[in-house]
C-alpha atoms as one frame of an Amber mdcrd trajectory, in Angstrom:
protein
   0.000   0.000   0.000   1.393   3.381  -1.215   2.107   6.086   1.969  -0.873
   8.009   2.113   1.593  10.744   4.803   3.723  11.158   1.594   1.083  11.728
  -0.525  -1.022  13.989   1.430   2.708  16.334   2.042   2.673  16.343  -1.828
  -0.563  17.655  -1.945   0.278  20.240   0.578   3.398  21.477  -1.893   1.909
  21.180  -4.723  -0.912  23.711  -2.943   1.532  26.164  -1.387   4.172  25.769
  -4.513   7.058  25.808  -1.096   8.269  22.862   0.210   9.309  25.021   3.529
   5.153  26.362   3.606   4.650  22.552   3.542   6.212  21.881   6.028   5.147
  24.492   8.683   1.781  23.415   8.278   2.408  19.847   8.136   4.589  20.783
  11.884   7.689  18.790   9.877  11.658  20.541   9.261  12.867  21.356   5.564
  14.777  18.539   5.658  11.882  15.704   6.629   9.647  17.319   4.022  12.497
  16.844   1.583  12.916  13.786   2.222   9.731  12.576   2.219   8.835  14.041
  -1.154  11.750  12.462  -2.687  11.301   8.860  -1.328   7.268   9.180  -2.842
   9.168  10.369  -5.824  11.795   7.064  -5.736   8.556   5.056  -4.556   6.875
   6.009  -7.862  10.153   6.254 -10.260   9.025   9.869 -11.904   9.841  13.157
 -10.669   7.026  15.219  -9.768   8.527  18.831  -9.151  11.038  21.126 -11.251
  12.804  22.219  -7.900  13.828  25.958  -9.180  15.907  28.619  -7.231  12.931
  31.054  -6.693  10.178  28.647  -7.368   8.596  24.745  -7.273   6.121  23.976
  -9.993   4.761  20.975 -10.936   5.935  18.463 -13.523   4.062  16.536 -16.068
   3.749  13.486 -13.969   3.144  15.674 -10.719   0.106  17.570 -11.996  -1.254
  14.250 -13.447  -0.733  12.922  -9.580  -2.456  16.075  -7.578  -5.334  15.785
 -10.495  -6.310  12.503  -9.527  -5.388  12.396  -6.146  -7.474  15.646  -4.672
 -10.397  13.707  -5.171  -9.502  10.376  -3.694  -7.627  11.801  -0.646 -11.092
  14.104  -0.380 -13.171  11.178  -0.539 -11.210   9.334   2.172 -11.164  11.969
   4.624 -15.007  12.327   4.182 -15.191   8.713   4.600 -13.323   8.828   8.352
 -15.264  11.840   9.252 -18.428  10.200   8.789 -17.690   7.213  11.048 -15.778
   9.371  13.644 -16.473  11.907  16.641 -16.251  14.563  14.110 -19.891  14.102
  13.233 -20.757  15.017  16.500 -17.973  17.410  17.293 -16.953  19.374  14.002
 -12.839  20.067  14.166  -9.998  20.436  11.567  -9.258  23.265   8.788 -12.248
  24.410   6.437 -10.981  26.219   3.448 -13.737  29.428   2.886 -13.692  31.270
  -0.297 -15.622  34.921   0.394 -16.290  37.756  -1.209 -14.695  40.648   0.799
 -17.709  42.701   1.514 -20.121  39.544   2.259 -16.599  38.656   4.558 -16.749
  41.807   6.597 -20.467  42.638   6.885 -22.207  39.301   7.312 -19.862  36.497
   8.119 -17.062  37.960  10.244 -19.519  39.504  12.787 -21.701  36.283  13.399
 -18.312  34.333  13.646 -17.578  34.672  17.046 -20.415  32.887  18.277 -19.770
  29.841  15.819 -15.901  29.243  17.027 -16.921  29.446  20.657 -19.804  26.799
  19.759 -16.827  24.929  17.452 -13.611  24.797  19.807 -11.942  22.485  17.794
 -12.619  23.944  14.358 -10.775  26.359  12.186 -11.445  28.203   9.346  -9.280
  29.818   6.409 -11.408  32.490   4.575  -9.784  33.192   1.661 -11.050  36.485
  -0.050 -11.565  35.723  -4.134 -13.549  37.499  -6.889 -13.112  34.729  -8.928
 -16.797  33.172 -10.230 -15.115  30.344 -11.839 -12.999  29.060  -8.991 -12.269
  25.327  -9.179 -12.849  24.156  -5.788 -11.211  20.638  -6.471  -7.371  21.931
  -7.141  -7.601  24.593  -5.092  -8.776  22.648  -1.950 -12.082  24.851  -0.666
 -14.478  23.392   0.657 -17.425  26.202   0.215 -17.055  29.258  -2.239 -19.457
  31.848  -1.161 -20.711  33.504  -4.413 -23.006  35.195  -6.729 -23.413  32.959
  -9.439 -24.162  29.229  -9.865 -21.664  27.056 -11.022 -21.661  25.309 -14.718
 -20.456  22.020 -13.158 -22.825  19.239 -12.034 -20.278  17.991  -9.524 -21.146
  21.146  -7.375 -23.980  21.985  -5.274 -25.370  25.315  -4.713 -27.181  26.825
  -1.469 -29.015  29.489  -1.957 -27.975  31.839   0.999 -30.580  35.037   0.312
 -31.107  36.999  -2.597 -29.038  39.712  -3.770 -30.895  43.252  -2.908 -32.036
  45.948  -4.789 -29.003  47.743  -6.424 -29.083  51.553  -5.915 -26.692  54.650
  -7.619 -24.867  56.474  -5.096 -21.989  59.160  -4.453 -20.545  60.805  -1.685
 -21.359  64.075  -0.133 -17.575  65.190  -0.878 -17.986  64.453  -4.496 -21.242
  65.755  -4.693 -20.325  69.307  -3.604 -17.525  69.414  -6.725 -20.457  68.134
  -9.492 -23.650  69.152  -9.446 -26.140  65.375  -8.804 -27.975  64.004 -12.251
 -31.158  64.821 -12.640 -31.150  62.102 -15.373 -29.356  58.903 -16.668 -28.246
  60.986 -19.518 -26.605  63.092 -16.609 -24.688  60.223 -16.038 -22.434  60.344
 -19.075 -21.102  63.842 -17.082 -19.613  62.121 -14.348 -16.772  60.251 -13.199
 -18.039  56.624 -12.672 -16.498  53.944 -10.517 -16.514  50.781 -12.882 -16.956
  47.394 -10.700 -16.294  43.558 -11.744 -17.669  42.915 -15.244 -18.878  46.192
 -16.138 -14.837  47.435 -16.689 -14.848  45.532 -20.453 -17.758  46.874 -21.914
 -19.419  49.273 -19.404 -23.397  49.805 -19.247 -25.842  50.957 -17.104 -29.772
  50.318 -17.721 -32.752  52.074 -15.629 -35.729  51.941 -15.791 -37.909  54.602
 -15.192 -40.749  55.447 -13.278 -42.844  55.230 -16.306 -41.229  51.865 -17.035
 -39.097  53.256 -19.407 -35.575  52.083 -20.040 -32.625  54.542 -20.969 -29.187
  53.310 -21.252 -25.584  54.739 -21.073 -22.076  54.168 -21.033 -20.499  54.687
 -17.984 -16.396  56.229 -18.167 -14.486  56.926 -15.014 -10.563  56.458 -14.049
 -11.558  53.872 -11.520 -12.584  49.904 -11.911 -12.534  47.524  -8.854 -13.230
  44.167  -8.570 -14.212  44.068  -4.768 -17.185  45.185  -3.011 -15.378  46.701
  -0.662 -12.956  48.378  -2.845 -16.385  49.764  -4.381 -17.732  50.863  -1.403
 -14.206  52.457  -0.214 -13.847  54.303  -3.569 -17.424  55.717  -3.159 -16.601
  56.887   0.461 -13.239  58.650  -0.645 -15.165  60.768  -2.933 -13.755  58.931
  -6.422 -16.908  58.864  -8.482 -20.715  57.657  -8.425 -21.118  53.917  -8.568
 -23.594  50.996  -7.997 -23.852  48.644  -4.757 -26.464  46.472  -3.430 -28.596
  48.597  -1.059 -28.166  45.885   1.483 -25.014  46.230   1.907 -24.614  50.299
   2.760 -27.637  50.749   4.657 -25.759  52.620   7.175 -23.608  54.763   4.936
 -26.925  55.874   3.752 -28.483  56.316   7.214 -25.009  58.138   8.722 -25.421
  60.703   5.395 -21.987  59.267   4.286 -23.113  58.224   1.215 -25.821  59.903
  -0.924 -28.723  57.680  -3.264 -28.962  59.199  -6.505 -31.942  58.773  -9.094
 -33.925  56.831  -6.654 -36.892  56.889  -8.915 -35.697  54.944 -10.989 -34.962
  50.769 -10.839 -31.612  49.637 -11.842 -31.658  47.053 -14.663 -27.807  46.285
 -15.459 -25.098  45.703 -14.488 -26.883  43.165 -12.983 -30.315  41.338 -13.977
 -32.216  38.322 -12.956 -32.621  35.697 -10.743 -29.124  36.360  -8.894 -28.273
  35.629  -5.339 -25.976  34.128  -3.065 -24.814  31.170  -2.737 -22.518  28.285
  -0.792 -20.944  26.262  -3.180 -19.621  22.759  -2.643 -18.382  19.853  -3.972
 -21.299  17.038  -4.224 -20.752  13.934  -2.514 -22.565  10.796  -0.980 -20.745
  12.288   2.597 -20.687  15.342   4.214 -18.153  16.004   6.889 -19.393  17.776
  10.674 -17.206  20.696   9.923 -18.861  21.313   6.346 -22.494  20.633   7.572
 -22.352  22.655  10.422 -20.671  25.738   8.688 -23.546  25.611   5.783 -25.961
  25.367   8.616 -24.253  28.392  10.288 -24.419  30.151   7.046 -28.259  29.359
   7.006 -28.687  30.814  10.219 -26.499  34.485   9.335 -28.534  34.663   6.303
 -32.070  34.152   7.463 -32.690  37.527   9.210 -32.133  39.389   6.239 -33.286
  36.930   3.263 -34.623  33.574   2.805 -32.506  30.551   2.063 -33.657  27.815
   0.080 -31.650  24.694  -2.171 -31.568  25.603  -5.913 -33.682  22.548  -7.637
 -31.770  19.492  -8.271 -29.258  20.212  -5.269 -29.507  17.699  -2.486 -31.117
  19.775   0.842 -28.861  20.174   3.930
């Protein structure tokens, strides 16, 4: 039987791209990571890392390995978890990608509560704006998101919906251009560009007498981070777009200004979108991931509903 210790440390290289970050978080010196790594490499008669001055990458063989290995090693440890105490007492690392401003306003404040209930778990959140992330190779366990994912071997949660988007500025910037009166006003100010809307920028509204008038936004700013966004509309930089969930109380502390509030906001962003947990589907489902997707459940209720999206096993 192959050593599943040397395998798992190559997975843990391969992830960091450092033997030396291996090994802090495996608790091992440089030298018994080395070591280890090359007797799985003797064991297996290939080399699996080009071993470079400033970097380690993968070879051939070694991204062939971590490809088929992820899964297996994933499935195993799901496996042990769902015969052992950690059903009943969630512990070990969960890998969280976030978006920053769900991060800080939503998750981060309820998370106190959740470690003190969780003593032995800990959790990683890892701030991405990536839509697309694969959640296999890069080890995470839940991607909190805004869009659904193309691939059947994920499942989505539906976490709440995302909230009316509203056009805003800042008092500051405000005082040096005079506020739109109109969308067409628009194309006279500076306009902080956000996520998708920086390639081939346009805002839609719709009016109160439902009728739609589009224009092109231009601005020396684009972000891809709510927060960013939110910080750039603070500072004075331009007028942009957020959810109005998420700066209720810039608007209520008069830090941040709405702006055509007659009229509904049709793009950047349309549809059925919301938020969602993301995971990898699986005939298991390990304490620490069940109880952090029930944890999200709970954060999310008092301000939206959460429901499975169709076809998604429920939790």
């Amino acid at each position: 039987m192959r050593d599943l210790s040397g395998l798992r440390l190559f997975v843990l290289a391969a992830q960091h791209k450092s033997f030396a970050a291996a090994a802090r978080q495996a608790q091992l010196s440089n030298a018994s990571m080395s070591r280890q790594i090359s007797a799985l490499e003797r064991n297996l008669s290939v080399r699996l890392f080009n071993r470079g001055t400033r970097a380690l990458t993968l070879t051939e063989a070694g991204r062939i390995l971590l490809a088929r290995l992820l899964p297996m090693l994933s499935e195993m440890d799901e496996i042990f978890d769902s015969v052992s105490l950690l059903e009943a007492e969630p512990r070990g690392l969960l890998r969280v990608a976030i978006r920053g401003l769900i991060a800080s306003q939503r998750v981060i404040p309820a998370l106190p509560a959740f470690l003190d209930a969780h003593p032995h778990l800990e959790i990683d959140l890892q701030i991405s704006t990536d839509e697309n992330k694969d959640l296999v190779t890069e080890n995470i366990d839940v991607d909190i998101r805004f869009d659904l994912p193309d691939s059947g071997d994920l499942v989505a949660k539906r976490l709440g919906p995302i909230t009316q988007l509203v056009l805003l500025a800042s008092p500051a910037y405000l005082a040096k251009r005079a506020a739109p009166i109109s969308v067409k006003d628009l194309s006279e100010h500076s306009a902080i560009l956000y996520g998708a809307q920086v390639e081939q920028p346009v805002w839609e509204f719709a009016g109160p007498d439902g009728a739609t008038t589009r224009v092109m936004p231009v601005g020396q700013l684009s972000v891809d981070d709510g927060g960013m966004n939110r910080s750039a509309l603070l500072a004075g930089v331009g007028i942009g777009i957020m959810p109005l969930e998420e700066i209720k109380r810039e608007l209520a502390g008069g830090r941040l200004i709405r702006l055509l509030s007659d009229h509904r906001i049709i793009r950047p962003r349309t549809g059925n979108e919301g938020i969602y947990a993301v995971y990898q589907r699986s005939a298991y489902q390990t304490g620490k991931l069940r109880s952090f997707l029930e944890f999200l459940d709970c954060t999310f209720r008092a301000s939206s509903g959460s429901e499975t999206i169709p076809g998604t096993p429920a939790i």
